[in-house]
C-alpha positions as CSV (number, residue, x, y, z in Angstrom):
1,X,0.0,0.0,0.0
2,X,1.3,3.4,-1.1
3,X,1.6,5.6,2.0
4,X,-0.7,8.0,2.5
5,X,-3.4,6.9,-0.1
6,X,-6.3,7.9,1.7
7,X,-8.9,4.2,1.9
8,X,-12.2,5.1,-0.8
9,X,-16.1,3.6,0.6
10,X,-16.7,0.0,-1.2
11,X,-19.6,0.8,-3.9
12,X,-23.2,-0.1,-3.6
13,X,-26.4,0.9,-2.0
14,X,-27.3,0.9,1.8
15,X,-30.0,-0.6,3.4
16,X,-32.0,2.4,3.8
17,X,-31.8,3.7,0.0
18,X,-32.2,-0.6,-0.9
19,X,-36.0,0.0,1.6
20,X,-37.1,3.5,-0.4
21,X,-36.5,2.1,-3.8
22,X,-38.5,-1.5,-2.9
23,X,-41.6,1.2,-1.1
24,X,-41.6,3.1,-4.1
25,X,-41.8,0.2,-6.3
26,X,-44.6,-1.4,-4.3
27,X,-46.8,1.7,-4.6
28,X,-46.2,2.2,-8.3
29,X,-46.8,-1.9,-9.0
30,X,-50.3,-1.1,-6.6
31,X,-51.0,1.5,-8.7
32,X,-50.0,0.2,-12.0
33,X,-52.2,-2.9,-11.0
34,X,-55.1,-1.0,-10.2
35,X,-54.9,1.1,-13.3
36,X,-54.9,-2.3,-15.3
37,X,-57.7,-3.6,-13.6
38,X,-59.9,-1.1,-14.1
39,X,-59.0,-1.2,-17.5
40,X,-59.9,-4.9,-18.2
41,X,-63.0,-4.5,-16.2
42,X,-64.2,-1.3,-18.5
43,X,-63.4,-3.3,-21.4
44,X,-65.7,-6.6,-20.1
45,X,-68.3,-4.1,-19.5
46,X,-68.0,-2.6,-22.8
47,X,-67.5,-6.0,-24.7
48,X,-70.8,-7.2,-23.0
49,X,-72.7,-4.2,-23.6
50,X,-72.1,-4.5,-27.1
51,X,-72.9,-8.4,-27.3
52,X,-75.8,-7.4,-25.8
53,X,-76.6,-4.6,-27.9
54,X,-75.8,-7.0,-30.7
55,X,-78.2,-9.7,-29.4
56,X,-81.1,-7.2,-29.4
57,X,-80.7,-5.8,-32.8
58,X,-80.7,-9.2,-34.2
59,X,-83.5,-10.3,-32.0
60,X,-85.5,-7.1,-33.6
61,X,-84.6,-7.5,-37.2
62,X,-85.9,-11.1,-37.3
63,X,-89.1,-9.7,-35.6
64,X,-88.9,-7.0,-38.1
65,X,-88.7,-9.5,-41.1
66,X,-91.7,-11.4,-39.4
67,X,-93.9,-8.7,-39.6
68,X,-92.8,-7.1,-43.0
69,X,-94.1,-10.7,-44.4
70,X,-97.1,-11.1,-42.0
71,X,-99.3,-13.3,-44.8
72,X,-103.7,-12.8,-44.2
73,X,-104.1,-16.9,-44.2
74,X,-105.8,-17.8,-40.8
75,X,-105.4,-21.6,-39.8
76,X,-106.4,-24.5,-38.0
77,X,-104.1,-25.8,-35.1
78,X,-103.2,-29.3,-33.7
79,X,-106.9,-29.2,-32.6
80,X,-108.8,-28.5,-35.5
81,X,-110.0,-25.6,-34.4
82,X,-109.9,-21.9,-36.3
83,X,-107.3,-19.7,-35.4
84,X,-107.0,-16.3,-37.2
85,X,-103.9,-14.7,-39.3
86,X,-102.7,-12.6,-36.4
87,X,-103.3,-14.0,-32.5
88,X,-102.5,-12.6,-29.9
89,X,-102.4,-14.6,-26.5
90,X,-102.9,-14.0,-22.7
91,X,-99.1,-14.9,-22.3
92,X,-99.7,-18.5,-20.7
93,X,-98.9,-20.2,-24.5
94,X,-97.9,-18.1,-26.6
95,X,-97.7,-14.0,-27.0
96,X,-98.2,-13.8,-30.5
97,X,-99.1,-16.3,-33.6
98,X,-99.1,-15.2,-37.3
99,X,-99.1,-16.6,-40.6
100,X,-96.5,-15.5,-42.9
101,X,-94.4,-15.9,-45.8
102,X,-91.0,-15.2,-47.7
103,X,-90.1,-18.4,-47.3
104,X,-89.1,-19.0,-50.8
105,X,-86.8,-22.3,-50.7
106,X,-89.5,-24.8,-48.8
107,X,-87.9,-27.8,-47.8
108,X,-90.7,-29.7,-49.5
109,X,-91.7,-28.3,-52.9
110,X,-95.3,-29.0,-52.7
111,X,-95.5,-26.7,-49.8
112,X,-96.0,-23.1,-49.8
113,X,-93.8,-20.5,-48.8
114,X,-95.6,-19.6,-45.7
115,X,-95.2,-20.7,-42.4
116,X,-96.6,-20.1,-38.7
117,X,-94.7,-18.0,-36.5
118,X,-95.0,-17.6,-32.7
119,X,-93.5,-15.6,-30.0
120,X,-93.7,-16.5,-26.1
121,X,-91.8,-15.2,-23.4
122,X,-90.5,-18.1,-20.9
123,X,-87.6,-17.9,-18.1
124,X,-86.5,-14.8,-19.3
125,X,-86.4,-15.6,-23.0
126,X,-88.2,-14.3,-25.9
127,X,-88.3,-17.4,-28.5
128,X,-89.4,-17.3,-31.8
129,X,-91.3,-20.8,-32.7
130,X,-91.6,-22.1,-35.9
131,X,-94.3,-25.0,-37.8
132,X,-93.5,-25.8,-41.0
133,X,-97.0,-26.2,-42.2
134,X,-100.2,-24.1,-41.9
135,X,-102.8,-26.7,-40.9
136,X,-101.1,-28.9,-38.1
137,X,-103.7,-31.5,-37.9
138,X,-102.0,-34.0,-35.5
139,X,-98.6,-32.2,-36.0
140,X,-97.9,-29.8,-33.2
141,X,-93.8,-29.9,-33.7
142,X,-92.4,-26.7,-33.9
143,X,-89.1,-25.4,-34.2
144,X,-87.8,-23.6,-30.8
145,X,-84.9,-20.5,-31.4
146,X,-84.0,-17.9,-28.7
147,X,-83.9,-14.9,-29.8
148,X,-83.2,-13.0,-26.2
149,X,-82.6,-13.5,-23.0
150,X,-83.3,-11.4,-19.8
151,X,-86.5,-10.0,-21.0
152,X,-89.1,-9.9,-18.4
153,X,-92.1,-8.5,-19.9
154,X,-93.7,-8.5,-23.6
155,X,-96.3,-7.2,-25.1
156,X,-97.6,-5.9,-28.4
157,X,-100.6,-3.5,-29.7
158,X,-102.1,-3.5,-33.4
159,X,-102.7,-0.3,-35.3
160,X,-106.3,-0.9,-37.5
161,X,-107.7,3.0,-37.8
162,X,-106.8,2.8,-33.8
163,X,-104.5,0.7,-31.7
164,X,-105.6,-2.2,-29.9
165,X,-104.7,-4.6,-27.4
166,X,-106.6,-7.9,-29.5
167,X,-106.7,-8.5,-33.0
168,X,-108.9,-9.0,-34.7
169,X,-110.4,-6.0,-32.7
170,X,-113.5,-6.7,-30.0
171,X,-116.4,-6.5,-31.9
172,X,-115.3,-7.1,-35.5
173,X,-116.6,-10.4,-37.6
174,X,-115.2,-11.8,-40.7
175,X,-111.7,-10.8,-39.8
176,X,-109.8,-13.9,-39.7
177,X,-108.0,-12.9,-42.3
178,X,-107.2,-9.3,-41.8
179,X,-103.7,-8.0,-40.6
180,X,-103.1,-4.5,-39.1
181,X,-101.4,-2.1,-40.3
182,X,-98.6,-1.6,-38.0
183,X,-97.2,-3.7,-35.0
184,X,-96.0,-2.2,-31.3
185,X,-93.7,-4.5,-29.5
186,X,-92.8,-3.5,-26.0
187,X,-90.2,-5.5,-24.0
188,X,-89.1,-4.9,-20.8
189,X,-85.2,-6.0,-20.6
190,X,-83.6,-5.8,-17.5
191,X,-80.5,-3.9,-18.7
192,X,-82.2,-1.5,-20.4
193,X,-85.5,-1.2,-19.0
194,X,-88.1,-0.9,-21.6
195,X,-87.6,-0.8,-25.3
196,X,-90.5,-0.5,-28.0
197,X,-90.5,-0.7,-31.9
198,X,-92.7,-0.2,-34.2
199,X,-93.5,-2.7,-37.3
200,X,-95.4,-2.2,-40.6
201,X,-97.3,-4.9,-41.6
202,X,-97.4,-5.7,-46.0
203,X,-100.8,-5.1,-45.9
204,X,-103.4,-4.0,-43.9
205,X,-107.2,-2.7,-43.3
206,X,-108.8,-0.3,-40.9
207,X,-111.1,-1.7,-38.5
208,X,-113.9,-0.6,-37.2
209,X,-114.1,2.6,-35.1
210,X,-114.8,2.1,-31.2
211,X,-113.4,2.4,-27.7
212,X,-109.6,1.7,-27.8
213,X,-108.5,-1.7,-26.1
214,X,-104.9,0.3,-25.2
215,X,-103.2,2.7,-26.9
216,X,-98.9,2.5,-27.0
217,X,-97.1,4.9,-25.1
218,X,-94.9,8.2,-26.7
């Protein structure tokens, strides 16, 4: 050793600098964290609001091309018995049953194009049934799709000169076969509380003036 070097400090950190840099780290890995969470959970939220979103705009446009080919053919069910072109129900079978068309490929090519469609609301799901044939006879098969879920109320009203609750309206005769003009479905969904639309109809007729069964909202 050279006489009088003076001895230098041996590098490296002490303990307290070694304690501040792993506290500091800890907070900004908290907060880093946190930041990331909230940015997967806003993206879940926004990725199920817009399968959601999705799910209902599909679910209207195939109500939508229902009613656009609403057909005036009344029928007979399983039963035998008559059943108009446009039924609405008291919700313990079905909401709705209508005759319509556009079905322009049949799988059977003696059959017409038209088919029976039906709505109900069960569990929390709107389904859309479909029979393949007009006069069931014996056949009461019918083809089960869910169009939504977490619906908890549904209900539609029937524009002919004024809207009503029942079609054919109260008080009318010889209407099997007459269709409204316009549609008004209201669904109560839980995310979004209540959501109506409106649906023309390919052809329709005025019925009769008289007291209003129910009239749709604004």
């Amino acid at each position: 050793m050279i006489a009088g070097a003076s001895k230098r400090p041996a590098g490296g950190f002490t303990l307290i600098e070694i304690l501040v840099a792993l506290a500091v780290f800890s907070v900004m890995s908290v907060m880093a964290y946190g930041g990331l969470h909230a940015l997967i959970t806003a993206r879940d939220r926004t990725e199920q609001a817009a399968t959601r979103l999705s799910e209902l705009q599909l679910a209207l446009l195939l109500m939508q091309q229902d009613m656009e080919h609403m057909a005036p053919r009344s029928i007979r069910d399983e039963y035998g018995e008559p059943e108009p072109a446009l039924a609405p129900g008291d919700g313990a079978d079905y909401v709705l049953t209508f005759t319509r068309g556009g079905n322009n490929r049949p799988r059977r090519p003696f059959r017409s194009g038209l088919q029976r469609v039906a709505y109900q609301l069960e569990d929390g799901e709107l389904q859309r049934l479909i029979w393949p044939v007009l006069d069931r006879g014996g056949d009461g098969g019918a083809q089960k799709m869910v169009l939504l879920r977490g619906v908890t109320d549904l209900a539609f009203s029937f524009l002919g000169g004024e809207w009503w609750d029942a079609w054919p309206p109260p008080g009318s005769k010889g209407m099997a076969d007459a269709l409204p003009r316009a549609v008004e479905v209201v669904m109560t969904i839980e995310e979004w509380g209540t959501v109506r639309r409106l649906f023309t109809t390919p052809t329709g007729v005025v019925a009769p003036a008289g007291p209003t069964a129910g009239a749709p909202g604004p």
